[in-house]
C-alpha positions as CSV (number, residue, x, y, z in Angstrom):
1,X,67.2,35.1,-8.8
2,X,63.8,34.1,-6.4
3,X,65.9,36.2,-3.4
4,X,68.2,39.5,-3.5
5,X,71.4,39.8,-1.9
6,X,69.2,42.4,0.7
7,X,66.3,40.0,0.7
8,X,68.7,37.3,2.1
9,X,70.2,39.3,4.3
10,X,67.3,40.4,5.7
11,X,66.4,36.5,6.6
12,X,69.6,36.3,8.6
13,X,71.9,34.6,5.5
14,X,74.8,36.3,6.3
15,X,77.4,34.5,3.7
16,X,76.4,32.8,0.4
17,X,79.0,31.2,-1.7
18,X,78.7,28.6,-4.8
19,X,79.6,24.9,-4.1
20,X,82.4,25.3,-6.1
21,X,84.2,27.9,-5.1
22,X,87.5,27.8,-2.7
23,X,85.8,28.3,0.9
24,X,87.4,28.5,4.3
25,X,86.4,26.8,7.4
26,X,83.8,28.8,9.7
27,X,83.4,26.1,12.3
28,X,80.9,27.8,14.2
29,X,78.0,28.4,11.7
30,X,75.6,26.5,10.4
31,X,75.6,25.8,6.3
32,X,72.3,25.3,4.5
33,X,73.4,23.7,0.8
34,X,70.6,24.1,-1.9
35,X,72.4,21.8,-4.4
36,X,71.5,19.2,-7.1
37,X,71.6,15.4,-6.3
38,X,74.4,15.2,-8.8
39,X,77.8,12.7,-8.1
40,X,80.2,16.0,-8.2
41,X,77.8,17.5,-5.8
42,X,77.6,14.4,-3.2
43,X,81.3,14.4,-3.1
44,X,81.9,18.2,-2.4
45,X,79.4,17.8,0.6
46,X,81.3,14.8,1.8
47,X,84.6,16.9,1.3
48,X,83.2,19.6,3.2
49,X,82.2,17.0,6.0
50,X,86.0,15.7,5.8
51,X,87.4,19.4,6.3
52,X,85.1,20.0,9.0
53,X,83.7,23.4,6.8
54,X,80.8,23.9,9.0
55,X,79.7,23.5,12.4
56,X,76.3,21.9,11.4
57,X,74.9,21.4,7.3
58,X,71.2,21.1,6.2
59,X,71.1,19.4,3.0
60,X,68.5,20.6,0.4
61,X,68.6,18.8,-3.2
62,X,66.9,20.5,-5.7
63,X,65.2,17.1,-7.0
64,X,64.6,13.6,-5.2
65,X,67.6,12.0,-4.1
66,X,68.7,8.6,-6.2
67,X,69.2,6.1,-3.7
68,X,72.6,5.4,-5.3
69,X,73.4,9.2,-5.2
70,X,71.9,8.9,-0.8
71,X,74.3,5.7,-0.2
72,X,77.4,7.8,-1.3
73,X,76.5,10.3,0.7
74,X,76.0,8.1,3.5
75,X,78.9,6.7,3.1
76,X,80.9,9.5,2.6
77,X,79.7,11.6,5.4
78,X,80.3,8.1,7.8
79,X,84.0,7.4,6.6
80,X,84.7,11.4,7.3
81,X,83.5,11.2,11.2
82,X,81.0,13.8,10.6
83,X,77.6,12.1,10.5
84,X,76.3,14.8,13.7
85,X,76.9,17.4,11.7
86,X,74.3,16.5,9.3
87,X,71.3,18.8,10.6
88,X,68.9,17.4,7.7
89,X,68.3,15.9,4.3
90,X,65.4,17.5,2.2
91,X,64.2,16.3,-0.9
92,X,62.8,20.3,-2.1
93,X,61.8,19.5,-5.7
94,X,62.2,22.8,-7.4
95,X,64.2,21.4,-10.1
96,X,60.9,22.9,-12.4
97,X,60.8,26.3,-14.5
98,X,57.6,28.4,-13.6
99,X,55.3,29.5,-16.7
100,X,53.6,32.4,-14.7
């Protein structure tokens, strides 16, 4: 892993759970996803939007976003009511494996 558990905590993450994973609804808090720009993942994000998960989500995609892939998302996030909790959208690209 780049971070520890410790190292995380340390930065003030206090929760981190996979996308996946059953999650209940901490209305308060703000989520920062560090997913890939993959269809399953755009509509979990949109899901969460629709169940309200998170008080405010920052969006970081491991590679560039396919506009195709940013239109669902926009779309999604605009049919579930929730377009201010969208914080930001960042386009990270570390989608790469390090030699050194």
């Amino acid at each position: 892993p780049i971070l520890r558990v410790k190292e995380l905590r340390a930065l003030g993450v206090t929760l981190h759970l996979a996308l996946n994973s059953r999650r209940q609804p901490i209305p308060d808090v703000p989520a920062v996803y560090l997913i890939a720009p993959t269809p399953s993942n755009i509509e979990r994000v949109c899901e969460d939007c629709k169940n309200q998960l998170y008080g405010s989500m920052w969006l970081n995609f491991t590679s560039s976003l396919p506009r195709v892939q940013l239109e669902a998302l926009a779309e999604g996030i605009a049919a579930s009511g929730s377009t201010s909790r969208i914080a930001r959208i960042f386009d990270m690209y570390a989608a790469f494996v390090s030699l050194e």
